[in-house]
Wavefront OBJ file of the C-alpha trace (Angstrom):
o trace
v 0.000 0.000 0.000
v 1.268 3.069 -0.945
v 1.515 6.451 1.247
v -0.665 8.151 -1.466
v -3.327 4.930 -0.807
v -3.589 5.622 2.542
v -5.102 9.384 1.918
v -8.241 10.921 2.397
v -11.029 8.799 2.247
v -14.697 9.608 0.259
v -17.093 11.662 2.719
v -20.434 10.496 3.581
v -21.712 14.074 1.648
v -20.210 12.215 -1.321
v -21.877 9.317 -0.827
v -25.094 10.103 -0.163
v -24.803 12.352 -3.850
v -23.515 9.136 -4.932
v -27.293 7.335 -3.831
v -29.106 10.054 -6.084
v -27.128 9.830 -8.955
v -27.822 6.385 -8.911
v -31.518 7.170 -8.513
v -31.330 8.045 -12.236
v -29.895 4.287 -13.306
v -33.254 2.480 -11.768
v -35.385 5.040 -13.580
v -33.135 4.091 -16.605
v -34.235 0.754 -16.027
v -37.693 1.314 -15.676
v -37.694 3.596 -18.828
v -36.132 0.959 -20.772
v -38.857 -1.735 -19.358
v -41.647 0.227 -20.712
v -40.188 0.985 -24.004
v -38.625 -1.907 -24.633
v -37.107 -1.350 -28.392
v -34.309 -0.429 -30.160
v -35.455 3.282 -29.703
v -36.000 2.982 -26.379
v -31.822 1.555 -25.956
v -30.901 4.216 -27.862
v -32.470 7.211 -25.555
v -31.052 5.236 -22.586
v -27.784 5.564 -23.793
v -27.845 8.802 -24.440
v -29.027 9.662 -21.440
v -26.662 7.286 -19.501
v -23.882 9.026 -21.523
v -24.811 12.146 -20.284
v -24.923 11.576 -16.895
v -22.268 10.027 -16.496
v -20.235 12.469 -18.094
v -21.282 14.929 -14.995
v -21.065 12.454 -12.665
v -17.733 11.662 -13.225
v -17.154 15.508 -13.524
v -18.361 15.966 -9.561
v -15.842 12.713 -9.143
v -13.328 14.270 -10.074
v -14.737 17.633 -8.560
v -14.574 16.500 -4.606
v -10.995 15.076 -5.755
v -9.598 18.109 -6.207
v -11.987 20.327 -3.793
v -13.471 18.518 -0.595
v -16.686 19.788 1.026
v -15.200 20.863 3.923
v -16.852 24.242 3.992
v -20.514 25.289 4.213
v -20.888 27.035 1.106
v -19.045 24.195 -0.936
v -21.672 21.335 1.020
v -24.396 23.939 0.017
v -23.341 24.047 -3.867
v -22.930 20.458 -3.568
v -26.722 20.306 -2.079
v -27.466 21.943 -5.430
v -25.917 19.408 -7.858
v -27.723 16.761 -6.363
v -31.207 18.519 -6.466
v -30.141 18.790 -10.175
v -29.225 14.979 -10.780
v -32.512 13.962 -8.695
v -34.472 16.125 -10.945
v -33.082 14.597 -13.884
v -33.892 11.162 -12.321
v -37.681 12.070 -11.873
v -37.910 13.367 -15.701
v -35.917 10.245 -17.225
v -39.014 8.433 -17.774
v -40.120 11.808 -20.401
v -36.775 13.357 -21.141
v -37.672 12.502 -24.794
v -41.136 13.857 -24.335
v -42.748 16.422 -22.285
v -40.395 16.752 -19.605
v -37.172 17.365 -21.718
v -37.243 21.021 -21.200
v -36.903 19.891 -16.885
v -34.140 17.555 -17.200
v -32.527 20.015 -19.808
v -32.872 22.825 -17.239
v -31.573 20.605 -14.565
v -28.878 19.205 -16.271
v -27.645 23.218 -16.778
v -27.836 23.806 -13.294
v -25.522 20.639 -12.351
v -23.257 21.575 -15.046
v -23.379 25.458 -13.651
v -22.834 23.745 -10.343
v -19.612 22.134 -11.420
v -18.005 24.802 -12.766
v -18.595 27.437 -10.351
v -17.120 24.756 -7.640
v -14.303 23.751 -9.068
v -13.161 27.524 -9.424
v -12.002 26.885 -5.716
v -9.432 24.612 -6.588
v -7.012 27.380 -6.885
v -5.013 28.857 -10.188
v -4.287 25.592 -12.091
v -8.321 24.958 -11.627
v -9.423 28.490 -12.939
v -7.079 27.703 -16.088
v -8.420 24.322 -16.930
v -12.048 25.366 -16.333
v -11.603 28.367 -19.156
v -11.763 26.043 -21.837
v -13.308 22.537 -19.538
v -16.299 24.351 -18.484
v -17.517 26.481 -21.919
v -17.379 23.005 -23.257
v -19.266 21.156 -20.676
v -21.750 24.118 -20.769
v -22.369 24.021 -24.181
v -23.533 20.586 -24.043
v -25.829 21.220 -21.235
v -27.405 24.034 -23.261
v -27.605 21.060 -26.345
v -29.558 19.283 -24.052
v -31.662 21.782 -23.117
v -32.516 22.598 -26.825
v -33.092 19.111 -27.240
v -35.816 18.879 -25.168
v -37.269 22.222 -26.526
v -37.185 21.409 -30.361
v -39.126 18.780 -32.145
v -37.859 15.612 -34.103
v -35.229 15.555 -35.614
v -33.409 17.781 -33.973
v -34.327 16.712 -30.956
v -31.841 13.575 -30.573
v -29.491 15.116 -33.005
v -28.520 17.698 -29.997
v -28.371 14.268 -27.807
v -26.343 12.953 -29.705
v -24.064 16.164 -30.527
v -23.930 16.868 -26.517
v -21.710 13.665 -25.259
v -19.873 14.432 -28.528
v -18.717 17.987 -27.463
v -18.018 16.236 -23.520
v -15.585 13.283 -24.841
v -14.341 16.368 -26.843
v -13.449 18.515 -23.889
v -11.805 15.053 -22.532
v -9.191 15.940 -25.228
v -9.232 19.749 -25.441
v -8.896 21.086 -22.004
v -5.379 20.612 -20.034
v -6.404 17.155 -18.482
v -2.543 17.168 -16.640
v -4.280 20.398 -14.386
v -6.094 17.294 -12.535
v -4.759 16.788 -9.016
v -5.601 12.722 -8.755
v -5.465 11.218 -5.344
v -5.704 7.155 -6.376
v -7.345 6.463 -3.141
v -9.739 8.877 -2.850
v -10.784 8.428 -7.134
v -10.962 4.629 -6.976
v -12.776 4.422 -3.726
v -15.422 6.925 -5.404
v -16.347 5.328 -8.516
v -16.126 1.512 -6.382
v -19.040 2.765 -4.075
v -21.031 4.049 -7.244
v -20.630 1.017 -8.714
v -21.446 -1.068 -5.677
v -24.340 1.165 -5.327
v -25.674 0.122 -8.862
v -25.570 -3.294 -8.412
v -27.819 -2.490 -4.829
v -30.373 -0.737 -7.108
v -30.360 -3.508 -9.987
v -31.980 -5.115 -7.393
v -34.166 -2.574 -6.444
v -35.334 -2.753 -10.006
v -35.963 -6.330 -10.321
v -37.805 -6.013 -7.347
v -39.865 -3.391 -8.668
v -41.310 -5.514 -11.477
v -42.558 -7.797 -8.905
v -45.281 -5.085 -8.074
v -49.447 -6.310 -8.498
v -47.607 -10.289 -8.784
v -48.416 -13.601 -7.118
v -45.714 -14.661 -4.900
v -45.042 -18.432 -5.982
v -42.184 -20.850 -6.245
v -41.689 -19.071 -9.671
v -41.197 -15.756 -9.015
v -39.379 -16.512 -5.818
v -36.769 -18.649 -7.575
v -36.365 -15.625 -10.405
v -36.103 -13.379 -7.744
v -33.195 -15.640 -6.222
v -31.451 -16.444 -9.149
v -31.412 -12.879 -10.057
v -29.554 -12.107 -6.649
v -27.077 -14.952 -7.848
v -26.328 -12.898 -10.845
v -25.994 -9.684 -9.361
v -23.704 -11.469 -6.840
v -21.319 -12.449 -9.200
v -21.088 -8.603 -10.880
v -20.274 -7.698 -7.409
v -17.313 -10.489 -7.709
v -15.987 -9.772 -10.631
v -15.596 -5.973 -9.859
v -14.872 -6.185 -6.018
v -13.027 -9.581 -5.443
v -9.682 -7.911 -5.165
v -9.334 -5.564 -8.558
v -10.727 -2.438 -7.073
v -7.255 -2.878 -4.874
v -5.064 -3.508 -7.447
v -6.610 -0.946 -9.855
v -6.030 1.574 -6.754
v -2.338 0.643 -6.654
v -1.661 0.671 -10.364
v -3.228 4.522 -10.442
v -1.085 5.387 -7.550
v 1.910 4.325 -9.040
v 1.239 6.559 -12.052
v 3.958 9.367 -11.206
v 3.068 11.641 -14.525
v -0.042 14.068 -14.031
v -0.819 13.871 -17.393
v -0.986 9.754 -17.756
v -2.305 9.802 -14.710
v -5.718 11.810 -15.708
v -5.204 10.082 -19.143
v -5.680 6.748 -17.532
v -8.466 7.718 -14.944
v -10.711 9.244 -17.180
v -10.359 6.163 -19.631
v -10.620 3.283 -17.329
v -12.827 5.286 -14.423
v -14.467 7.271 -17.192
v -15.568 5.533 -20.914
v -14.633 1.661 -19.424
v -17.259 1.974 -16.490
v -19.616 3.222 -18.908
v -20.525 -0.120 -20.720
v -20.479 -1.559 -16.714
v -23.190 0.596 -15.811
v -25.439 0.261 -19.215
v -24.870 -3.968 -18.794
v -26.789 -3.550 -15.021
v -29.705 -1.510 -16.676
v -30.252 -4.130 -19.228
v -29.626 -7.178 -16.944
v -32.266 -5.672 -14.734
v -34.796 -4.791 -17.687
v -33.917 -8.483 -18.951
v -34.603 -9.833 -15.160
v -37.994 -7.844 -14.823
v -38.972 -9.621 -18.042
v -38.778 -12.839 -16.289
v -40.730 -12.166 -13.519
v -44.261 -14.380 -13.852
v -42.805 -16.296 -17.007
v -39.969 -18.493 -15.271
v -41.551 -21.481 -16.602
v -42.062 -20.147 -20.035
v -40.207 -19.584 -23.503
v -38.809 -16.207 -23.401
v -38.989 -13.411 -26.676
v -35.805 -13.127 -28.279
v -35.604 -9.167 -26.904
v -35.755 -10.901 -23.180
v -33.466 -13.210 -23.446
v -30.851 -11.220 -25.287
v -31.261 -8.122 -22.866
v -30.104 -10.613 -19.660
v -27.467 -12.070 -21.248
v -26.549 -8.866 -23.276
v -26.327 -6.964 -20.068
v -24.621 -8.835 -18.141
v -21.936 -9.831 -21.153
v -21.913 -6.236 -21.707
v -20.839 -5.662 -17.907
v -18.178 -8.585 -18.119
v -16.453 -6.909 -21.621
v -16.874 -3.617 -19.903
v -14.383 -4.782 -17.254
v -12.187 -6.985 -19.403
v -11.514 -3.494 -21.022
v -10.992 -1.574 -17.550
v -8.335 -4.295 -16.674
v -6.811 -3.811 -20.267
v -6.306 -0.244 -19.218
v -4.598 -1.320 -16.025
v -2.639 -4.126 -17.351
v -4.025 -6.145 -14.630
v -5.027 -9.999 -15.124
v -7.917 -11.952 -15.495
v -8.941 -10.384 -19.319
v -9.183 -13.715 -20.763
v -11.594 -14.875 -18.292
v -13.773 -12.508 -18.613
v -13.845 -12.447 -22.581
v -14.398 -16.523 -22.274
v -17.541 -15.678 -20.099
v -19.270 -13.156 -21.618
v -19.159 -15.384 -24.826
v -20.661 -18.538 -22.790
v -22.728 -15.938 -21.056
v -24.335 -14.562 -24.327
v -24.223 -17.426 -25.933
v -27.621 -18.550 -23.181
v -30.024 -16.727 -24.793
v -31.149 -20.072 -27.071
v -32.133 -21.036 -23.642
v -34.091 -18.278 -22.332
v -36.173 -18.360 -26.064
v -36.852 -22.361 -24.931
v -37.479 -21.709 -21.045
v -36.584 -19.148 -18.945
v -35.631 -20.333 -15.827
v -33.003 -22.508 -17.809
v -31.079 -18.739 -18.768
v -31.400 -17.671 -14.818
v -30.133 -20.640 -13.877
v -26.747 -21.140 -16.576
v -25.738 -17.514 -16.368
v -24.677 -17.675 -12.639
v -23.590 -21.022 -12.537
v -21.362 -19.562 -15.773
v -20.552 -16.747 -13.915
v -19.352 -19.202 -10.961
v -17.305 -21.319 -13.107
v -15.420 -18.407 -14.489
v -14.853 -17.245 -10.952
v -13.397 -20.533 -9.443
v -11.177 -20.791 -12.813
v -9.866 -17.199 -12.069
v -9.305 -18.065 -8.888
v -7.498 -21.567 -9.170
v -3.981 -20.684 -10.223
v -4.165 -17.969 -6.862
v -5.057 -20.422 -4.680
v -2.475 -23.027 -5.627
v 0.272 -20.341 -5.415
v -0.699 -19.414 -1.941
v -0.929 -22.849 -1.327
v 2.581 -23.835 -2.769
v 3.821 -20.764 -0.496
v 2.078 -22.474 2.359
v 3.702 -25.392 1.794
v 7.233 -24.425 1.325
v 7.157 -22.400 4.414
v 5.798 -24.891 6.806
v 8.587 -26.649 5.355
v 10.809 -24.332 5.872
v 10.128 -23.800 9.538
v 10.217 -27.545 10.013
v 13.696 -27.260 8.920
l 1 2 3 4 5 6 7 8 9 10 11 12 13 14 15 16 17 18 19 20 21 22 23 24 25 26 27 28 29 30 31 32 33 34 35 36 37 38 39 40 41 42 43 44 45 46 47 48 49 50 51 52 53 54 55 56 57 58 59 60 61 62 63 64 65 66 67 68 69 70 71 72 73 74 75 76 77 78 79 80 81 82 83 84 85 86 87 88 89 90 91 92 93 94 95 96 97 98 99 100 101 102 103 104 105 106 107 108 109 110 111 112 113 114 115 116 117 118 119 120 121 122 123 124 125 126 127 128 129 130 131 132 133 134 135 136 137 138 139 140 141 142 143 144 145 146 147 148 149 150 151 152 153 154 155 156 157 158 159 160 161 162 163 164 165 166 167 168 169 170 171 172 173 174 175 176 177 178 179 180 181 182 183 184 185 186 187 188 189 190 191 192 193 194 195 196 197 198 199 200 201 202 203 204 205 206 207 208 209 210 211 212 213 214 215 216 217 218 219 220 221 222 223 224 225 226 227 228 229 230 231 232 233 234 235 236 237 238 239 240 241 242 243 244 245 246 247 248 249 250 251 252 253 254 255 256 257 258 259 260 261 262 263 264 265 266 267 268 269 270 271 272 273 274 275 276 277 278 279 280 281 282 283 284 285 286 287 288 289 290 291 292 293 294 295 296 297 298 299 300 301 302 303 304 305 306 307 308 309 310 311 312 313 314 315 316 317 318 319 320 321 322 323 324 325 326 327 328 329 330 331 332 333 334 335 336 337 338 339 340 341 342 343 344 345 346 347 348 349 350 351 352 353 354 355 356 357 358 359 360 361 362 363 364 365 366 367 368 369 370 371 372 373 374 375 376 377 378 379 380 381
């Protein structure tokens, strides 16, 4: 452990902005639900893309300036009434209520900006050409939920444009990173996502029959999210800490955060809204074919969440790629199953999951056994 790992920690301000923001990923989930088409992917996409964008933008925010004063815990009280605002109007934000989540999503954007003008000098620079940029996407969303079709979704889509633009444009090596403090952020988001995945599910078990049925989906679903939790938390999150500490240069340092904490957590977070949709889909049919749509969406997701975090170890040059390529293929390749009975997908994908764990885990355990070994040998020497 480094002496950089053993810095500040994240506050419990920042995680309780942490449970709203996440708010907005089980009304994804619900959105997608009810408009369950290709359109309806699409919008929650863009949306997701969006959000992240700032969320990752107050990450890095509390990084660099800690609310350790009133009037910063105050601002910070506003971004969060803007992100829970967005949340509530996710459900229209393509339809009546674009003009709210436009309007809020300029206020957390306005939020941002004036905020990190505390971080001193190097801060003001940055945010000259970070926040016009981040600004004039906000206002693209805005206008996109004032105009009609087509424009509509051709601001969405030109507003995470201009954002991965400003990734490039603005002096990224102004970023102070502290590895602990970063990794530690975006680990409790993702934890957090996973919690309301569940939420979700649950959710769609609203106005239904408790049976053997629904209470084995509900179950097996658990097993699933379980073994997201695994693959993320089960020791990587420590490593991945390390690895950004060690990362002396500012610039590679806020060249490899924003890519792996940034655009590799992205597909992570989209897998657990369409595992969940896919799960919710389930509920009341467990003994039943499943549509091709269903079946795809929980193993999609979930694959989805696996190559997400192949990539994110890529970044990091940190093991266990290869297993999680091998099972998101055996993962997606379940959705015959689901389209012949449903229960049989719920019940392959964790025990996949499983296998893919223990095979991870194998070569680990027989090194620390081998060490085990040789030393009790040693001391019986």
């Amino acid at each position: 452990m480094t002496q950089e790992s053993a810095g500040f920690r994240v506050s419990t301000l920042e995680l309780f902005f942490d449970l709203v923001f996440v708010f907005t990923v089980m009304q994804l989930s619900e959105t997608f639900a009810d408009d369950f088409s290709a359109g309806g992917l699409l919008d929650v996409v863009l949306i997701l893309l969006v959000l992240w964008w700032m969320y990752s933008g107050y990450a890095w925010l509390t990084n660099a300036v800690g609310p350790t004063s009133s009037g910063r815990r105050t601002l910070l009280l506003a971004g969060m009434a803007g992100f829970l605002v967005m949340a509530l109007a996710i459900p229209e934000a393509f339809g009546d209520y674009g003009w709210i989540f436009g309007t809020a999503y300029v206020v957390v954007n306005v939020v941002h900006s004036v905020l990190f003008l505390h971080g001193g000098p190097g801060a003001v620079r940055m945010m000259r050409t970070l926040g016009p940029l981040n600004l004039l996407a906000a206002g693209l969303v805005l206008a996109g939920g004032l105009l009609p079709e087509p424009y509509r979704h051709l601001c969405w889509i030109a507003a995470p444009l201009v954002q991965i633009g400003g990734g490039y444009l603005h002096a990224i090596e102004m970023h102070a990173i502290t590895a602990a403090h970063f990794v530690e952020r975006h680990a409790l988001v993702m934890i957090i996502a996973i919690g309301e995945s569940i939420i979700a599910i649950g959710l769609g078990f609203r106005d239904v029959r408790l049976d053997g049925g629904t209470i084995l989906v509900a179950v097996l679903g658990l097993g699933i999210a379980y073994y997201l939790w695994w693959c993320y938390f089960a020791g990587d999150d420590k490593r991945s800490e390390e690895v950004l500490a060690h990362v002396t240069d500012p610039r590679r340092r806020s060249r490899l955060a924003l890519n792996a904490w940034g655009y590799a957590h992205l597909p992570m977070l989209l897998g657990i809204v369409v595992m969940a949709v896919g799960i919710k889909k389930t509920v009341g049919h467990a003994f039943e074919p499943l549509h091709w749509g269903p079946a795809f969406a929980l193993s999609g997701g979930v694959a989805l969440y696996l190559l997400g975090h192949a990539g994110f170890l890529r970044l990091l040059r940190l093991p266990g790629i290869p297993y999680r390529l091998v099972t998101a293929a055996a993962v997606l390749a379940t959705a015959p199953l689901g389209h012949m009975l449903a229960v049989a997908q719920l019940v392959a994908i964790p025990l996949i999951m499983a296998a893919g764990a223990i095979a991870e885990d194998l070569p680990r355990v027989r090194r620390l056994g081998m060490a085990a070994a040789i030393g009790d040998f040693g001391r019986g020497q």
